[in-house]
C-alpha positions as CSV (number, residue, x, y, z in Angstrom):
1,X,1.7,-1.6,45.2
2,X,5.5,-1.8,45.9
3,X,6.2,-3.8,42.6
4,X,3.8,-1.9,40.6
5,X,5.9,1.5,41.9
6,X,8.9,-0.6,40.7
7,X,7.6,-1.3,37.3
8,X,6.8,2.3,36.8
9,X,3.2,1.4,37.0
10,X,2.3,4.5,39.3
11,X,-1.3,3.8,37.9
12,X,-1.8,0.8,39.5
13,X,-0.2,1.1,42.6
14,X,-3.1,4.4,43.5
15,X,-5.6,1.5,42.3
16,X,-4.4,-0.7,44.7
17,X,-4.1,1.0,47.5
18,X,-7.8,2.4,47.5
19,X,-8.9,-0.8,48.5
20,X,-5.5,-1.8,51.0
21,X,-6.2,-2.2,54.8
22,X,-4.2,0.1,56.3
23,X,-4.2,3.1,53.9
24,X,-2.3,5.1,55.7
25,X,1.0,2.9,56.2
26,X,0.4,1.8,52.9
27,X,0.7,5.0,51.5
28,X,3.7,6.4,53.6
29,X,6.2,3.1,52.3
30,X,4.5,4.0,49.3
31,X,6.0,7.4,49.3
32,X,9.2,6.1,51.0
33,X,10.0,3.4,48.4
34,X,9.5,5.9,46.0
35,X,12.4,8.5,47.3
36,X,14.2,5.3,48.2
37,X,14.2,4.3,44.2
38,X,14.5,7.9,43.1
39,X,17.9,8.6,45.4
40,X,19.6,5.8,43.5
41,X,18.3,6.4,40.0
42,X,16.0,3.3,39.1
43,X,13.7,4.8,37.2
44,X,12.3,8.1,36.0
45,X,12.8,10.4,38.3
46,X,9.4,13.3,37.3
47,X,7.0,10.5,37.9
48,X,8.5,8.9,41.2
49,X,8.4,12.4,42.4
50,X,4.7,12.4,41.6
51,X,4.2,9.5,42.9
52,X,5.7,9.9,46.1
53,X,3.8,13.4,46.3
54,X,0.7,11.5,45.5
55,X,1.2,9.2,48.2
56,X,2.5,11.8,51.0
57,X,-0.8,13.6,50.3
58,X,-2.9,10.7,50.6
59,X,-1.5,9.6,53.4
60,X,-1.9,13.0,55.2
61,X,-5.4,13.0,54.2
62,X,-6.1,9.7,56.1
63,X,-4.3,10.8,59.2
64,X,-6.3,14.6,58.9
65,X,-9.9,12.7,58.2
66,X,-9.5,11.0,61.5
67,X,-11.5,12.6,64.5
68,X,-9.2,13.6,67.0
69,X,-5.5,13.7,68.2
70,X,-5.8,10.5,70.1
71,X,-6.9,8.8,66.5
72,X,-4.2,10.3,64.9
73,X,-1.2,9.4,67.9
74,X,-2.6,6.3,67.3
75,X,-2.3,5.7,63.6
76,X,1.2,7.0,64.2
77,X,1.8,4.5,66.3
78,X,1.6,1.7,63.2
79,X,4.0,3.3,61.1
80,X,7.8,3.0,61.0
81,X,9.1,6.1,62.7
82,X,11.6,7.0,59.8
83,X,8.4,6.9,57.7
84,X,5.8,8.5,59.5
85,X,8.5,11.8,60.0
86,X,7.1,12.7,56.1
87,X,3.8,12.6,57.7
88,X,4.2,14.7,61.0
89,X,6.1,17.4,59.6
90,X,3.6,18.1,57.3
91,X,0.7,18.5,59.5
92,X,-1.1,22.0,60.1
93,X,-1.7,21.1,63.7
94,X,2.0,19.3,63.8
95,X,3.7,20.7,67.3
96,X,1.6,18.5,69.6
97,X,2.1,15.6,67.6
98,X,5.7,16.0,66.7
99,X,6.6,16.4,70.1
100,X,4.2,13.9,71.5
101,X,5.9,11.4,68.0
102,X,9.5,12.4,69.6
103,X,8.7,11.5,72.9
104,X,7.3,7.8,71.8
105,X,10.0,6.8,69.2
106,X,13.0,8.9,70.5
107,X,12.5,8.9,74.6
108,X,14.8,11.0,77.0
109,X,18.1,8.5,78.4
C-alpha cells in the first residue's frame, strides 16, 4: 500500500488494504505516510490529502465498529503512538480513551 501511495496510485493502495490483516494500523501509516510525503512536496498535494482523509476515516471506522472500549484500548495498543494520536482525537467518545492512550504511551515520572 505504501508504494502504491508513493506512485500516486491512491487506487490501489484502498484495494489493498480491504483485504490487509490489520486494517486498522494499516490504514493509520496509510494516512501518516501520506502527510509525511505531502509536508515535503512529493507528489500532488489534492489527492494525498484525499488519501490521507480516506484512510483517517477508514481507520476510525474500524476502531468505532468494534464492540466496546476494551476492544478499542486494545487495537490502540498495536499502533505507533505518534500514529494512533490521528485516531483518538477524532473519536466522538474520545476523553476516556485519550486519557486512558496518555496514561499508556506518556506515563507520570
Amino acid at each position: 500500500m505504501l508504494c502504491a501511495i508513493s506512485c500516486g496510485k491512491i487506487e490501489l493502495a484502498c484495494y489493498l488494504w480491504r483485504f490487509c490483516e490489520s486494517p486498522m494500523r494499516a490504514a493509520l501509516l496509510c494516512e501518516h505516510f501520506g502527510r509525511k510525503l505531502k509536508g515535503r512536496h512529493l507528489g500532488n498535494a489534492e489527492e494525498l490529502e484525499r488519501c490521507c482523509d480516506h484512510f483517517k476515516r477508514s481507520a476510525i471506522g474500524v476502531l468505532q465498529a468494534l464492540p466496546n472500549q476494551e476492544a478499542k484500548r486494545k487495537a490502540l495498543l498495536l499502533v505507533p503512538a505518534a500514529v494512533a494520536v490521528v485516531v483518538v482525537a477524532a473519536l466522538p467518545q474520545r476523553c476516556s480513551l485519550v486519557a486512558r492512550f496518555r496514561q499508556l504511551h506518556h506515563p507520570p515520572v
